[in-house]
C-alpha positions, 0 to 999 in steps of 0.5 A, spaced: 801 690 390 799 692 383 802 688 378 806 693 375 811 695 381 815 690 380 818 693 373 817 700 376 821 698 381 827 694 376 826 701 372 829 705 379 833 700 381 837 701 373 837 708 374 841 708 380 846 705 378 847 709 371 847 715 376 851 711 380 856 709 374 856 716 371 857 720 377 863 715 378 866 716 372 866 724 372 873 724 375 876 720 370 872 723 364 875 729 367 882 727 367 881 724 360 880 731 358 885 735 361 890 730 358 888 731 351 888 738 353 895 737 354 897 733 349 895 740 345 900 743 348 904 738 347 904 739 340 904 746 340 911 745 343 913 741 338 913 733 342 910 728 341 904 727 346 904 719 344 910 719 346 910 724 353 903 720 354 907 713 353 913 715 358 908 716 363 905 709 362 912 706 362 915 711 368 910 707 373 909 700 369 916 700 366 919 699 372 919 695 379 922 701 382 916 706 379 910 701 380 912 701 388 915 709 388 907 710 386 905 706 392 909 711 396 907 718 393 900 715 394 901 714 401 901 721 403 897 722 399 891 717 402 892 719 410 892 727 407 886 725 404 883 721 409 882 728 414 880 732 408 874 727 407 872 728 415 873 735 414 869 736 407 863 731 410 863 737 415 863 742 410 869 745 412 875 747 408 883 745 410 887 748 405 892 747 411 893 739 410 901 742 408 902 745 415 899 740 418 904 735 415 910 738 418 908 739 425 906 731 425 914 730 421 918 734 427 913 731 432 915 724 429 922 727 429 922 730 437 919 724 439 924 719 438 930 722 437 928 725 445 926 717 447 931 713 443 933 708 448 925 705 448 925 699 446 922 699 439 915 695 440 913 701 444 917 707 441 913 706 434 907 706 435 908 712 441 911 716 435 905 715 431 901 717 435 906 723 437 905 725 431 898 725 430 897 730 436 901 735 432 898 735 427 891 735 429 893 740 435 895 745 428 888 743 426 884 745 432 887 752 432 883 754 426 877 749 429 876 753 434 877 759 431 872 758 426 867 755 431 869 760 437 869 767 433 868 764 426 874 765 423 874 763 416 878 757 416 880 757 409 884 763 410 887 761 418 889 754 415 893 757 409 897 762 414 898 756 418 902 753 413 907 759 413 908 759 421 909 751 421 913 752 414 918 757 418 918 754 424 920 746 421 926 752 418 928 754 425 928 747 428 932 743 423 937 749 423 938 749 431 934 744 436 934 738 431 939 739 427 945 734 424 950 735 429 955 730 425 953 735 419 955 741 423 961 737 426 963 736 418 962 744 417 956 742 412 950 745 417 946 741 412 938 743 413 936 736 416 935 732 423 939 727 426 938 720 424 931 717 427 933 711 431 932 704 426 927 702 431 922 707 428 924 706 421 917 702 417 920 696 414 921 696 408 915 691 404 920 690 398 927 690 398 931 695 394 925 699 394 922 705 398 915 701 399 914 700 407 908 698 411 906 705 411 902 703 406 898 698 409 897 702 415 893 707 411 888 702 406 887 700 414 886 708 416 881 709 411 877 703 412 877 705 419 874 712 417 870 709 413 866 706 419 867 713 423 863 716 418 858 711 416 857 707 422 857 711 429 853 717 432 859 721 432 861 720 424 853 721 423 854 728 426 859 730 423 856 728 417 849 731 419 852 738 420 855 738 413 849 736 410 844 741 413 848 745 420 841 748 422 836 743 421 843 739 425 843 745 430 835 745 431 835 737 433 841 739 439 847 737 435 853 742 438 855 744 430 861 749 432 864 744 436 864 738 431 866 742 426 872 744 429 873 737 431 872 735 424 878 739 423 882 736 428 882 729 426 884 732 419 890 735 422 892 728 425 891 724 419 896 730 415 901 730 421 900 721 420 902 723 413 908 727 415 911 721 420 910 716 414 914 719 410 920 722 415 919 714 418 918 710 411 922 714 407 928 719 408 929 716 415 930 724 418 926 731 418 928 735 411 927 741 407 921 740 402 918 734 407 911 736 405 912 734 397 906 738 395 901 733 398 897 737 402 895 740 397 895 734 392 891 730 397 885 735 396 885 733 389 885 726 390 880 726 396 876 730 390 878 723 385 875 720 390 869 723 391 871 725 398 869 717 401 875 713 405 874 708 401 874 711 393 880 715 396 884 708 396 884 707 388 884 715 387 891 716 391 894 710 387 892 713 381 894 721 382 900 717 386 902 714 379 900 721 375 907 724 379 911 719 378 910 718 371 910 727 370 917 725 373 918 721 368 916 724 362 919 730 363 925 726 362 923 722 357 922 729 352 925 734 356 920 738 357 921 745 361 918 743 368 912 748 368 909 744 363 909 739 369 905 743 373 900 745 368 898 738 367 896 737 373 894 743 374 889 742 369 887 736 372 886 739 379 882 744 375 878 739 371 876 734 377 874 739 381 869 741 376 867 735 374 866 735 382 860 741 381 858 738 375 856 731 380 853 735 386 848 738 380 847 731 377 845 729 384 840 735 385 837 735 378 837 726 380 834 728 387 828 733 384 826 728 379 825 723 383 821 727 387 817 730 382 816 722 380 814 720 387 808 726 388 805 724 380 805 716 383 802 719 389 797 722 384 
């Protein structure tokens, strides 16, 4: 070995790790930059953007209430995320995390208000898992589509959305709905009650956090090892990566590309019982919250792996409690709400590309590196 590889290889072992560092850092830098851009706006509209800002802070850390209110927005969030990971390893699209969430909801809902009388040890985890396979059976139709007749998944999962969206409506105003409300003459929107012994409990008294949130940290670790450390994460992988040379070495790309989507569906749908079984205790209007669409934002954040996903959910989490608080703190019009976090959106997915450049531009100069090394 010639004297000089081992500084070489220090050398390589450091620009690893700043390429590691900068491309980690992007989702945040991007952040930085779309909150600065609010803050002008901010002040274009005559507010205090030091204020606005300081009343996010305290929105999330002021409180017991808002820090564990954080938690609980960034549960959703995380299982939502969870199955975008899957899908986009794949390179595939789901913008239909939103329906997906409301199938796992009424499955959730019409599973334990049809077996209430199980003892709650079984009950539970049937629920669950009832609630997984609404989801991904919602995900498997634009799975097979796509795989079967090449349908593009992005325009089937959006339509999706507005079938399960006008289906939950039917529901909840006919089979499932309050029959104490319509008793009552109120005909509210909403199910029964679900039986107590499916409700999550509660981790701290007085609060919404429930130990949904521990059941997706363990989720995303098992993805993680589902991706990374088994033959059937490899392939899905694989087929994200270059599905001709994937198809050439005999992987069946159609089929785990509808898989992908599949799996995405069920994580979505986990997401919609966590929320009717942790949180409101019964299906309502509005169950989704946007997290369909806020999950893909935060698996962005998180730079699509199960594990960054867990720190990127709490953080996005956080951003809507504290837009929620801000709003309130300096009135201002619930639009520029929206905006916000619509600059946000927009920034990490550039900053997204942005990284997908740095590590072809990485990965070119590295080889150009190896071949004048060879010479």
């Amino acid at each position: 070995m010639p004297p000089e590889s081992h500084p070489r290889s220090q050398k390589s072992w450091l620009d690893d790790w700043k390429d590691l560092a900068f491309r980690a850092a992007l989702p945040f830098l991007a952040m930085l930059a779309a909150l600065l851009i609010g803050a002008i706006v901010l002040a274009f509209l005559k507010v205090n953007p030091l204020t606005a800002y300081a009343a996010i802070v305290t929105g999330v850390f002021g409180s017991m209430s808002g820090f564990t209110q954080s938690l609980v927005k960034a549960t959703p969030l995380l299982l939502v995320g969870l199955g975008i990971c899957i899908a986009f390893r794949a390179s595939m699209i789901n913008i239909g995390a939103e329906g997906q969430i409301i199938l796992g909801a009424l499955g959730a809902t019409a599973w334990s208000l049809a077996f209430r009388n199980w003892p709650g040890w079984i009950l539970l985890p049937t629920t669950l898992i009832a609630s997984f396979i609404a989801g991904a059976a919602w995900g498997f139709v634009p799975g097979f589509l796509k795989a079967r007749f090449r349908v593009n998944e992005i325009l089937s999962t959006v339509m999706m959305n507005a079938i399960a969206l006008q289906l939950m409506n039917l529901l909840i105003r006919g089979p499932l709905i309050d029959q104490a409300g319509v008793t009552a003459g109120t005909y509210l929107a909403q199910s029964e009650k679900l039986p107590e012994s499916v409700w999550l409990t509660r981790l701290i008294p007085q609060t919404l956090l429930h130990t949904g949130a521990i059941l997706a940290v363990i989720l995303a670790v098992v993805v993680y090892i589902f991706l990374w450390r088994t033959t059937i994460g490899f392939r899905i992988r694989a087929v994200g990566l270059n599905p001709d040379a994937s198809r050439y070495a005999g992987v069946n790309v159609p089929a785990y590309q509808a898989l992908s989507l599949t799996l995405a569906g069920g994580f979505a749908g986990l997401a919609g019982a966590v929320e009717v079984m942790g949180v409101h205790h019964r299906l309502l209007e509005g169950i989704t919250s946007g997290y369909g669409f806020s999950g893909i934002v935060a698996a962005l954040f998180g730079g699509l792996h199960p594990l960054g996903l867990i720190p990127a959910s709490w953080l996005f989490g956080s951003l809507l409690v504290g837009a929620d608080k801000m709003q309130r703190a300096v009135q201002v019009p619930s639009a520029l709400i929206d905006t916000l976090l619509g600059l946000v959106v927009l920034f990490v997915v550039g900053s997204a590309y942005i990284s997908q450049r740095w590590a072809a531009r990485r990965a070119i100069a590295v080889s150009k590196a190896g071949k004048e090394a060879e010479a």
